[in-house]
Jmol script that loads the backbone (N, CA, C; Angstrom):
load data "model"
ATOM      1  N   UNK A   1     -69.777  91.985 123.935  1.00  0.00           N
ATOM      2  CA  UNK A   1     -70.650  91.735 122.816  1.00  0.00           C
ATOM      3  C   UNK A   1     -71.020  90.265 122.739  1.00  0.00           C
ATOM      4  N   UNK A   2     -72.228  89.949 122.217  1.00  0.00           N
ATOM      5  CA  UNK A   2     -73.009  88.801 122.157  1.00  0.00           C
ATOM      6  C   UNK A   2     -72.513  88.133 121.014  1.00  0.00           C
ATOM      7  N   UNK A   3     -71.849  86.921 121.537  1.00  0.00           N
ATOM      8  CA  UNK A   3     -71.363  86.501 119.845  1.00  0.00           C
ATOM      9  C   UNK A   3     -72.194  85.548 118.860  1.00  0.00           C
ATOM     10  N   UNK A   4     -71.888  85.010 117.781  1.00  0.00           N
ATOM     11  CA  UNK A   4     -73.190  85.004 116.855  1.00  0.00           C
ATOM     12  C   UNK A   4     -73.862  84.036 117.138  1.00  0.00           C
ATOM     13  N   UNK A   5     -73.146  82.802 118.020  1.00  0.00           N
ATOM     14  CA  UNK A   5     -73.630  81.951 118.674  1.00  0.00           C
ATOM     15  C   UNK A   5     -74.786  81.863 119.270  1.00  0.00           C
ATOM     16  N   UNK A   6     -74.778  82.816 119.951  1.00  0.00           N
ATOM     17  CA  UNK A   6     -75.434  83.504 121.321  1.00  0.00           C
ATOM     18  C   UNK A   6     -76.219  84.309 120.642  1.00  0.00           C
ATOM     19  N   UNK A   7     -76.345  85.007 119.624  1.00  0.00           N
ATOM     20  CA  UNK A   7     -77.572  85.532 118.871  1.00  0.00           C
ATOM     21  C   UNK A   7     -78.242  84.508 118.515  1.00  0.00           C
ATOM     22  N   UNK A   8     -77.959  83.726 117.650  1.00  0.00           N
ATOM     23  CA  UNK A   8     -78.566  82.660 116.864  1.00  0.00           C
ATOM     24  C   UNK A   8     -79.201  81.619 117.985  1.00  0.00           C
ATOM     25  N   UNK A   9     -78.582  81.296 119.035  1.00  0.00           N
ATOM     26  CA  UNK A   9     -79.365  80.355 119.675  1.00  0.00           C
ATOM     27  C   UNK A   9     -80.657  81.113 121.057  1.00  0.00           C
ATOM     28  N   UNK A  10     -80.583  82.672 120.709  1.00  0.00           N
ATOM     29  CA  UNK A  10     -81.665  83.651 121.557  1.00  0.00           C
ATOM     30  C   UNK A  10     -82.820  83.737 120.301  1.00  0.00           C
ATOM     31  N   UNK A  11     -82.383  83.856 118.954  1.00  0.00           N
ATOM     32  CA  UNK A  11     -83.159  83.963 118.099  1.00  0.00           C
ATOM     33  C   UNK A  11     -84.284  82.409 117.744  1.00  0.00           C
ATOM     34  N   UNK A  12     -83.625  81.311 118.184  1.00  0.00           N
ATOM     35  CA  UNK A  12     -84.040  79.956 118.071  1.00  0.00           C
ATOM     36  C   UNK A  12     -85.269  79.794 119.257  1.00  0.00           C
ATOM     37  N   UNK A  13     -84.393  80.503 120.131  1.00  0.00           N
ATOM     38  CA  UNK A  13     -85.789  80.319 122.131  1.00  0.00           C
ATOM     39  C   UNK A  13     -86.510  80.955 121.467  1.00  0.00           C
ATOM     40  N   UNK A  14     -86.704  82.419 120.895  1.00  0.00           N
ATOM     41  CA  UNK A  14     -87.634  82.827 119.975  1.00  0.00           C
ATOM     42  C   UNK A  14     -88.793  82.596 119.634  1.00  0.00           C
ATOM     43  N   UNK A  15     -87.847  81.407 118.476  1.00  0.00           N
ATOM     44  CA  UNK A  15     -89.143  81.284 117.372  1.00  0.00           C
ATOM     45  C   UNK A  15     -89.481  79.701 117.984  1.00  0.00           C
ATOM     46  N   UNK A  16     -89.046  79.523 118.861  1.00  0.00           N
ATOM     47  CA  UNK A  16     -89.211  78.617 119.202  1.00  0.00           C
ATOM     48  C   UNK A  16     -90.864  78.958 120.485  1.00  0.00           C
ATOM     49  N   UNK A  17     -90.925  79.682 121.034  1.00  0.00           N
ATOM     50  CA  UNK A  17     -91.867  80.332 122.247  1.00  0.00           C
ATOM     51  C   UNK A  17     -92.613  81.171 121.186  1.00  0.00           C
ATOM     52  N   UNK A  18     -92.470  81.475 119.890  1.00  0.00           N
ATOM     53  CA  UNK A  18     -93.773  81.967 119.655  1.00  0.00           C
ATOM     54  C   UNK A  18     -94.523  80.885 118.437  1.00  0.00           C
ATOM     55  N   UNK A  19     -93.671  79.628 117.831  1.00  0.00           N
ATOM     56  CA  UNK A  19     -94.301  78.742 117.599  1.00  0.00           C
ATOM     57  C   UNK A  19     -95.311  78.120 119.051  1.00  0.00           C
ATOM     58  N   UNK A  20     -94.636  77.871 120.256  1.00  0.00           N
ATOM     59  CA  UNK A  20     -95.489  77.363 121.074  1.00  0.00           C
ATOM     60  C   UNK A  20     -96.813  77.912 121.657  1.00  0.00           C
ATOM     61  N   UNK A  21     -96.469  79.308 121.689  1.00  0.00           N
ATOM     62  CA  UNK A  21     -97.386  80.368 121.857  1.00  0.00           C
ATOM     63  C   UNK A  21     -98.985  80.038 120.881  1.00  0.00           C
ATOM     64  N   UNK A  22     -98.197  80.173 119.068  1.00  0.00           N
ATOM     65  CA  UNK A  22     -99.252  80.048 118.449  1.00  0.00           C
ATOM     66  C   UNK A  22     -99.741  78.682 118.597  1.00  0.00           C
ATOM     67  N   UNK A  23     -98.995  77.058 119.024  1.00  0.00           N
ATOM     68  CA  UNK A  23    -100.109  76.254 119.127  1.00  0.00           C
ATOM     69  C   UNK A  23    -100.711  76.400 120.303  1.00  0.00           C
ATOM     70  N   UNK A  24    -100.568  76.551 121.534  1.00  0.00           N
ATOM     71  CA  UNK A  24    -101.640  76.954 122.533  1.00  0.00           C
ATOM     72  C   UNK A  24    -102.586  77.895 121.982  1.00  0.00           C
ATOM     73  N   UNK A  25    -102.446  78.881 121.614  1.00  0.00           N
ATOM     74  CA  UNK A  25    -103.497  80.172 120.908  1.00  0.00           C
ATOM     75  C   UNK A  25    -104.330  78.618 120.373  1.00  0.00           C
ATOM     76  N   UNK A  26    -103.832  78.160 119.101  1.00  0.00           N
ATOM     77  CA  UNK A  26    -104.593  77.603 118.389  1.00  0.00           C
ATOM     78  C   UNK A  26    -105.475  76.001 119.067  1.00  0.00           C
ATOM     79  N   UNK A  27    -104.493  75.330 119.761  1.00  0.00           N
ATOM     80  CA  UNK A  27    -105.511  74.659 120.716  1.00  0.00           C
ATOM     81  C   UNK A  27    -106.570  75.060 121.438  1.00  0.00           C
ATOM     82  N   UNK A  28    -106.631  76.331 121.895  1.00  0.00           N
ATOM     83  CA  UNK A  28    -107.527  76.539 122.860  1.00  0.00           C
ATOM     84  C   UNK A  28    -108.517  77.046 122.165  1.00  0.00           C
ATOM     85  N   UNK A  29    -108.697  77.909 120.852  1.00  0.00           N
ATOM     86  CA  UNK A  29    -109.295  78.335 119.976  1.00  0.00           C
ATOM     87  C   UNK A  29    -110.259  76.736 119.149  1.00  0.00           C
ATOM     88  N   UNK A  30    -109.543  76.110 119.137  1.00  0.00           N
ATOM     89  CA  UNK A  30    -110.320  74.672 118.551  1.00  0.00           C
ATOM     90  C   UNK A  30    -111.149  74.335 119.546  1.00  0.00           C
ATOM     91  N   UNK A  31    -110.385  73.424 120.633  1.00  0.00           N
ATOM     92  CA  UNK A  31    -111.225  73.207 121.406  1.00  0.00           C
ATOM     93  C   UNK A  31    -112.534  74.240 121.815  1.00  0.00           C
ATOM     94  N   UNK A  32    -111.994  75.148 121.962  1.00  0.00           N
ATOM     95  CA  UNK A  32    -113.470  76.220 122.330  1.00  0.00           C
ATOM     96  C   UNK A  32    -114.815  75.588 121.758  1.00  0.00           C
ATOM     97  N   UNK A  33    -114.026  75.650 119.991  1.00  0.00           N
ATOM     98  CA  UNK A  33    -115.215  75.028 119.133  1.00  0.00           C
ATOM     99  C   UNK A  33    -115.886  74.056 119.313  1.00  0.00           C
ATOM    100  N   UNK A  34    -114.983  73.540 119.398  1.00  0.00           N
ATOM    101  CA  UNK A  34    -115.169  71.785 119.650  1.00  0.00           C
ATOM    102  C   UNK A  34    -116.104  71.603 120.370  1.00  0.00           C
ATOM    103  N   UNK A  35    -116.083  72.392 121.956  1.00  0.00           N
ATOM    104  CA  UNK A  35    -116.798  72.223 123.239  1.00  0.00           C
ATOM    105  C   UNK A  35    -118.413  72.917 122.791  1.00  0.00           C
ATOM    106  N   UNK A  36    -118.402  74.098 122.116  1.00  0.00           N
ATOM    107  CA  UNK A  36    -119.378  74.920 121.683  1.00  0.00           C
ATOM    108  C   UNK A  36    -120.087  73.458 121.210  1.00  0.00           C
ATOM    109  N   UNK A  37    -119.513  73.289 119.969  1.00  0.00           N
ATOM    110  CA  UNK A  37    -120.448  72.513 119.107  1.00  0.00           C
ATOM    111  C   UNK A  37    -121.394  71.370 119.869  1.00  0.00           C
ATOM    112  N   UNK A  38    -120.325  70.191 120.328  1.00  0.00           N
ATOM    113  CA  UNK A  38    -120.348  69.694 121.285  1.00  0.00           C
ATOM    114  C   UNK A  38    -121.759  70.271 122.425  1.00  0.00           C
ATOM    115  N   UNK A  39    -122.198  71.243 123.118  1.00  0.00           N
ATOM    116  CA  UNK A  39    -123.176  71.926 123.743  1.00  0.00           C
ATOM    117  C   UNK A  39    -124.409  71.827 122.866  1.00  0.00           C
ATOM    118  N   UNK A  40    -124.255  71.950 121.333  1.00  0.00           N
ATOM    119  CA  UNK A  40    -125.122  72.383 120.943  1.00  0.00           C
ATOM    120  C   UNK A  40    -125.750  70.864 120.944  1.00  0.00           C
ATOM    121  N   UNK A  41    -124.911  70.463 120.362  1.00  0.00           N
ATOM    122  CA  UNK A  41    -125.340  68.630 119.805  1.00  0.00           C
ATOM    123  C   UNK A  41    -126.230  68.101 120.995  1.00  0.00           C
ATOM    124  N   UNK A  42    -125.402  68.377 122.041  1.00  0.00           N
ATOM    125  CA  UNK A  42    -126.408  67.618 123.642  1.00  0.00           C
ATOM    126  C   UNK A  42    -127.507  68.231 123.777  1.00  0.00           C
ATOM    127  N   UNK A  43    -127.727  69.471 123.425  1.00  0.00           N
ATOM    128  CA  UNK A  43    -128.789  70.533 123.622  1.00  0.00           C
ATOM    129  C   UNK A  43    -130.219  69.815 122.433  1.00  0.00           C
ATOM    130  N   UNK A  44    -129.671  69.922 121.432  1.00  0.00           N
ATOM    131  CA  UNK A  44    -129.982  69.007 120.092  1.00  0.00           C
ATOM    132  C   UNK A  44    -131.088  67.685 120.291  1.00  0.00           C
ATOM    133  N   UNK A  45    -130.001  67.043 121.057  1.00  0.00           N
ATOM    134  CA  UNK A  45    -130.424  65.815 121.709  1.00  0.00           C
ATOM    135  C   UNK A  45    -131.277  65.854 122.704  1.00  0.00           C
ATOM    136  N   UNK A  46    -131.335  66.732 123.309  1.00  0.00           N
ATOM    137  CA  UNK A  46    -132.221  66.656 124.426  1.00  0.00           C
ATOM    138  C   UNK A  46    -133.730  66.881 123.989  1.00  0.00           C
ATOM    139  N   UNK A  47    -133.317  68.233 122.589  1.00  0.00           N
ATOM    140  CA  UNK A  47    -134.662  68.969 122.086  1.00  0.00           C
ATOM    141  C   UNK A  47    -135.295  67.629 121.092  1.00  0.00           C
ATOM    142  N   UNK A  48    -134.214  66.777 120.982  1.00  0.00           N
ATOM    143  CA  UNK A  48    -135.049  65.510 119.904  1.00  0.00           C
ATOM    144  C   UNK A  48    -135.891  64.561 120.663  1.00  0.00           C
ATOM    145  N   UNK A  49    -135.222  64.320 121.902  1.00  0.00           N
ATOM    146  CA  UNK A  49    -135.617  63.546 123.004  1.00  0.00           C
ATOM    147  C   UNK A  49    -137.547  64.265 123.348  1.00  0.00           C
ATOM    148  N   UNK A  50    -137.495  65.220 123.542  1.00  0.00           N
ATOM    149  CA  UNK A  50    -139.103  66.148 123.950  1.00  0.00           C
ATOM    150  C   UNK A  50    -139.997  65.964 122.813  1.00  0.00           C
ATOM    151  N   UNK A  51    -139.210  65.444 121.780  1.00  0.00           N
ATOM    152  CA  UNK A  51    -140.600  65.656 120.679  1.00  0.00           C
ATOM    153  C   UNK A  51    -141.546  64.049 120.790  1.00  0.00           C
ATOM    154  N   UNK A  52    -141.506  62.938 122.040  1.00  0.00           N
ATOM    155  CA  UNK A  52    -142.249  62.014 122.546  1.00  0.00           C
ATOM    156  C   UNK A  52    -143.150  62.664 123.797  1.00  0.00           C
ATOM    157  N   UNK A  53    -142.757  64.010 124.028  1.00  0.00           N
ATOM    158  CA  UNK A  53    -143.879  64.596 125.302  1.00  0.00           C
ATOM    159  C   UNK A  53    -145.371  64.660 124.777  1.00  0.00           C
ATOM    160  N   UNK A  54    -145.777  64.390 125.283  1.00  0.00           N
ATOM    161  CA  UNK A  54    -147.269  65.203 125.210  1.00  0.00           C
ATOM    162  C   UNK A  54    -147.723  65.683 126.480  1.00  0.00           C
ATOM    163  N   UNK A  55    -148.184  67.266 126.104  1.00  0.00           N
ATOM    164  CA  UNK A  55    -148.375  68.291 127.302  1.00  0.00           C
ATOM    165  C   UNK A  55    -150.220  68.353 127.082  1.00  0.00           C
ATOM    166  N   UNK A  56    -150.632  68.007 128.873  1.00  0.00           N
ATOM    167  CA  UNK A  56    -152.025  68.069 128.232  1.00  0.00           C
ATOM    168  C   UNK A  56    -152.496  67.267 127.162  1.00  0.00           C
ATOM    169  N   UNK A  57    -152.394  65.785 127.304  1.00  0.00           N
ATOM    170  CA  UNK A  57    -152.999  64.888 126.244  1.00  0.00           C
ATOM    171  C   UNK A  57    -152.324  65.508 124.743  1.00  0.00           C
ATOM    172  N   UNK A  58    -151.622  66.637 124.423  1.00  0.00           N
ATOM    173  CA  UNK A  58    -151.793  67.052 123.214  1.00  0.00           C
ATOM    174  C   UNK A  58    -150.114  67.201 122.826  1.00  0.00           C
ATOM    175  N   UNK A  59    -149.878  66.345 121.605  1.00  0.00           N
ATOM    176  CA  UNK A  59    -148.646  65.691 121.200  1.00  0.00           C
ATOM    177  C   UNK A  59    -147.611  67.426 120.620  1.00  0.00           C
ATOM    178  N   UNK A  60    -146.582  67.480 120.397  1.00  0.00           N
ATOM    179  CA  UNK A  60    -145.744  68.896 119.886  1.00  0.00           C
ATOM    180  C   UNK A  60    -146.542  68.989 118.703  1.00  0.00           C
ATOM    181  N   UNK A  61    -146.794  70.077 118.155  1.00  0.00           N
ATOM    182  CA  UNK A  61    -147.576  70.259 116.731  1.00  0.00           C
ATOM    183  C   UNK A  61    -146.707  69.913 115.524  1.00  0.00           C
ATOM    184  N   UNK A  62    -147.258  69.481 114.505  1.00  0.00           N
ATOM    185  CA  UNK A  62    -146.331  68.644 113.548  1.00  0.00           C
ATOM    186  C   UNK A  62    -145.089  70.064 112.929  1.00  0.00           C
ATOM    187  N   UNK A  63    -145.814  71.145 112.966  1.00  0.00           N
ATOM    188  CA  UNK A  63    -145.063  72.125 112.409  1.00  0.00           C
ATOM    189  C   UNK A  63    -143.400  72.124 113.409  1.00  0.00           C
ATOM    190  N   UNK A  64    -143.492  71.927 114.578  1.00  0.00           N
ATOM    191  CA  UNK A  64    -142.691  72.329 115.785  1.00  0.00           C
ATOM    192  C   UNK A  64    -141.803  70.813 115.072  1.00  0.00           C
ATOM    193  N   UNK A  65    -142.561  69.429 115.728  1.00  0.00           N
ATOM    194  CA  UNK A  65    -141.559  68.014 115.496  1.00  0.00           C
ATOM    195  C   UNK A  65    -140.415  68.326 113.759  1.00  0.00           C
ATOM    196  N   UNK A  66    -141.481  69.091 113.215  1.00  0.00           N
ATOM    197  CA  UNK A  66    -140.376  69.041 111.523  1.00  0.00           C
ATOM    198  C   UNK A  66    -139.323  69.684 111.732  1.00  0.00           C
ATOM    199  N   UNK A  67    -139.336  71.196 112.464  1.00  0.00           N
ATOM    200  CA  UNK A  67    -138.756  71.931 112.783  1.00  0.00           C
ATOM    201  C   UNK A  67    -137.380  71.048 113.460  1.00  0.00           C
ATOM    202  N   UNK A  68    -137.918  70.347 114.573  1.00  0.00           N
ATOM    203  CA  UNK A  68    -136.801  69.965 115.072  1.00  0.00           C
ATOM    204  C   UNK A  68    -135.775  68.587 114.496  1.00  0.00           C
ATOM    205  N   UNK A  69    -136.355  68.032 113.385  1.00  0.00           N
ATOM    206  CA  UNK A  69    -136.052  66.681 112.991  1.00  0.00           C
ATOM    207  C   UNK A  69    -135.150  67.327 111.942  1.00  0.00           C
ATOM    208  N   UNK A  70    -135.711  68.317 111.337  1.00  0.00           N
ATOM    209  CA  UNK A  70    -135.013  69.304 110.303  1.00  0.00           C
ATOM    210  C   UNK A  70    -133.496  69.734 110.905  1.00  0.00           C
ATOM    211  N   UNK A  71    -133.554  70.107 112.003  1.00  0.00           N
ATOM    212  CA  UNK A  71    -131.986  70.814 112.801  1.00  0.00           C
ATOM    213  C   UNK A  71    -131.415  69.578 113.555  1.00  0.00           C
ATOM    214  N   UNK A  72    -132.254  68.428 113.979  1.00  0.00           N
ATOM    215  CA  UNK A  72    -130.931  67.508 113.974  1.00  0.00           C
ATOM    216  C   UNK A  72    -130.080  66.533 112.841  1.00  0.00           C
ATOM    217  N   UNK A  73    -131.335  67.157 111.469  1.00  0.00           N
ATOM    218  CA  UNK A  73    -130.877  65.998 110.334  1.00  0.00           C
ATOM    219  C   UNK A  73    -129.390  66.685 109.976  1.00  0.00           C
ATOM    220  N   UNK A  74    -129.407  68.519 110.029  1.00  0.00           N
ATOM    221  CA  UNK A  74    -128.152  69.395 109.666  1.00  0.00           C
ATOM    222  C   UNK A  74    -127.130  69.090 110.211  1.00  0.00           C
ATOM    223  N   UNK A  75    -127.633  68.549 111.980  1.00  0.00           N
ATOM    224  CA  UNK A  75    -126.166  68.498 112.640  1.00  0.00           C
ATOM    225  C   UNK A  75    -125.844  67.262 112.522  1.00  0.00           C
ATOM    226  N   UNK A  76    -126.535  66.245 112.107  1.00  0.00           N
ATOM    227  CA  UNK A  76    -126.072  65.079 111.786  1.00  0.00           C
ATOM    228  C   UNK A  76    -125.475  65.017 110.594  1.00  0.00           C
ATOM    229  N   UNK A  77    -125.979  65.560 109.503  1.00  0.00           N
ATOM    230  CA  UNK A  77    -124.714  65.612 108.170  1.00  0.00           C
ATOM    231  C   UNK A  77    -123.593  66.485 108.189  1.00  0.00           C
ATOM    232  N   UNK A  78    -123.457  67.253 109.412  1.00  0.00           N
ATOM    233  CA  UNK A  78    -122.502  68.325 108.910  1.00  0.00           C
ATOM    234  C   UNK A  78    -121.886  67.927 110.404  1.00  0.00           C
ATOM    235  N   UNK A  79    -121.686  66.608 111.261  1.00  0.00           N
ATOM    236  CA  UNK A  79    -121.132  66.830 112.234  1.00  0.00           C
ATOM    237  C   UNK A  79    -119.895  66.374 112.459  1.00  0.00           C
ATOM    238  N   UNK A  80    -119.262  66.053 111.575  1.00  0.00           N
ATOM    239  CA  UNK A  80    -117.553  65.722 110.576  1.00  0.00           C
ATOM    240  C   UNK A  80    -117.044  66.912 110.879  1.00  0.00           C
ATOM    241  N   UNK A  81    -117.721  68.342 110.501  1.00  0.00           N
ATOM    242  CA  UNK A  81    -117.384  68.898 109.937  1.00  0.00           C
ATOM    243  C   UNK A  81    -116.335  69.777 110.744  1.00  0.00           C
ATOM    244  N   UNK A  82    -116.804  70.251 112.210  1.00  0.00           N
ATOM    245  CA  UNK A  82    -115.810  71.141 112.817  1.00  0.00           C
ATOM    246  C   UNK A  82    -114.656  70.322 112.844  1.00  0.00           C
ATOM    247  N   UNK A  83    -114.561  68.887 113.348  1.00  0.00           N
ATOM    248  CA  UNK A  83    -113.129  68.433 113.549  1.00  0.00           C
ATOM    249  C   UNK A  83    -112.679  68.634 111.929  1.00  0.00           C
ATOM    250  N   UNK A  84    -113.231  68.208 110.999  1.00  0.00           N
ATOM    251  CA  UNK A  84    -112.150  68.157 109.837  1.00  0.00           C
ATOM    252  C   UNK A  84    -111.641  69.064 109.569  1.00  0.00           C
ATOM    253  N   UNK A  85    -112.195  70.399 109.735  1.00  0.00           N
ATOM    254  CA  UNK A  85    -112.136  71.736 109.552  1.00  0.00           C
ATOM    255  C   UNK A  85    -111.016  72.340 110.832  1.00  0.00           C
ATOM    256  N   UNK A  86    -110.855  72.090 111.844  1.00  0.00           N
ATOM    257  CA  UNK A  86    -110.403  72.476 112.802  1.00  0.00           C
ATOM    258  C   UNK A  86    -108.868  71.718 112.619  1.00  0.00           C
ATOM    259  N   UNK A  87    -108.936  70.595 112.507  1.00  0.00           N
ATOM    260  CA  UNK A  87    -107.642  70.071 111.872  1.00  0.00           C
ATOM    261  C   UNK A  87    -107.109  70.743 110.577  1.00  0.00           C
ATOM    262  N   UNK A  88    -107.457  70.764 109.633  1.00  0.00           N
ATOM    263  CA  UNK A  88    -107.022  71.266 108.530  1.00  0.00           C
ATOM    264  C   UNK A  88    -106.849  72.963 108.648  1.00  0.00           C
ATOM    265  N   UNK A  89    -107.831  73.475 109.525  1.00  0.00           N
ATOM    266  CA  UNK A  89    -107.103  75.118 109.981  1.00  0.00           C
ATOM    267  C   UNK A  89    -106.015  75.067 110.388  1.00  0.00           C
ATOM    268  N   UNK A  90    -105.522  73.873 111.885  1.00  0.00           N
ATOM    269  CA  UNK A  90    -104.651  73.844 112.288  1.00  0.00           C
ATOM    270  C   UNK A  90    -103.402  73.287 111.455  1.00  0.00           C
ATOM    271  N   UNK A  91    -103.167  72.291 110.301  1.00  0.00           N
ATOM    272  CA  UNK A  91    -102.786  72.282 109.264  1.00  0.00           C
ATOM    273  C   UNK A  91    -101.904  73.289 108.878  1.00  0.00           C
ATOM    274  N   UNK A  92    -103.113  74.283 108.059  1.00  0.00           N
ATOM    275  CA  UNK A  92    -102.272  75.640 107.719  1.00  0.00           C
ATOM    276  C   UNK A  92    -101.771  75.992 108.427  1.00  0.00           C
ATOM    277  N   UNK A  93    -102.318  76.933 109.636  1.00  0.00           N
ATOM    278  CA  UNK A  93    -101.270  77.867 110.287  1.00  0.00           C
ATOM    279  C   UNK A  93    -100.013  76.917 110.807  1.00  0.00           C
ATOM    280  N   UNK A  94    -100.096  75.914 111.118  1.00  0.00           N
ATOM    281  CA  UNK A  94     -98.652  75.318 111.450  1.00  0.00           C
ATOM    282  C   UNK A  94     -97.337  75.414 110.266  1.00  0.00           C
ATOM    283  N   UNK A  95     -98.138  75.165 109.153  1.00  0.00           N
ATOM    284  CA  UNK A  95     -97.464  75.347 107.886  1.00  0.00           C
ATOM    285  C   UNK A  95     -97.000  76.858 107.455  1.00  0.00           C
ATOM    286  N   UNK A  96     -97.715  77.598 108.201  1.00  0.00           N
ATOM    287  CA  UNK A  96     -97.527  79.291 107.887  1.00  0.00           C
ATOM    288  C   UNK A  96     -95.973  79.824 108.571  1.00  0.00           C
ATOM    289  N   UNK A  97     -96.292  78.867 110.177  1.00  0.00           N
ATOM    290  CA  UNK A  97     -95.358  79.222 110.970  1.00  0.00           C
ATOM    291  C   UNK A  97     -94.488  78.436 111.089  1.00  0.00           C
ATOM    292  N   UNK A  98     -94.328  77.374 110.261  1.00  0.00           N
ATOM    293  CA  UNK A  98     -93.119  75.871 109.994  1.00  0.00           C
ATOM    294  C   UNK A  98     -91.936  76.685 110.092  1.00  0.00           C
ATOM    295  N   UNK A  99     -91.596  77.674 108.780  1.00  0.00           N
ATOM    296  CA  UNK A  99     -90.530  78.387 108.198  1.00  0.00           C
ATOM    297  C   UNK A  99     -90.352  79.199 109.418  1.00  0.00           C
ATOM    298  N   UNK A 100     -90.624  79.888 110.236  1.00  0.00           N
ATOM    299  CA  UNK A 100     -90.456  80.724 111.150  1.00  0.00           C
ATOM    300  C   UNK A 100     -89.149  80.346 112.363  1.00  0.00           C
TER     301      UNK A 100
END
end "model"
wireframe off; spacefill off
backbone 0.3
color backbone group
């Protein structure tokens, strides 16, 4: 028989491998974001960069340039936002699984 020692320190590798478990889960789940967002922003940038083309003497139509000045003004105020958010998710669940 396994004595309590030997329970208690199998029960510790445990919670110990599924705390590690959940921060890998949760690193790789952030970063994902991170990288997503990140794609979009360069993508963003590139589409802000085209609105100096003119195709055929004839400049992007003002409706199109608003359009796009409009979606980089969003990602520029809101681009705090995944890291603060991604930290503070990660925050909680660490705190969920502290006691564990």
């Amino acid at each position: 028989m396994d004595s309590l020692h030997q329970k208690r320190h199998r029960a510790h590798i445990s919670k110990a491998r599924f705390r590690r478990s959940v921060t890998d889960t949760l690193d790789y789940i952030v970063n994902t974001g991170l990288s997503i967002y990140e794609r979009v922003r360069n993508f963003l940038t590139a589409l802000t960069s085209s609105t100096t083309i003119v195709v055929d003497q004839f400049p992007l139509s003002a409706d199109l340039l608003k359009q796009i000045g409009d979606a980089d003004f969003m990602l520029n105020v809101s681009s705090h936002l995944p890291q603060a958010q991604s930290l503070k998710k990660t925050l909680d669940i660490e705190n969920v699984i502290s006691p564990v």
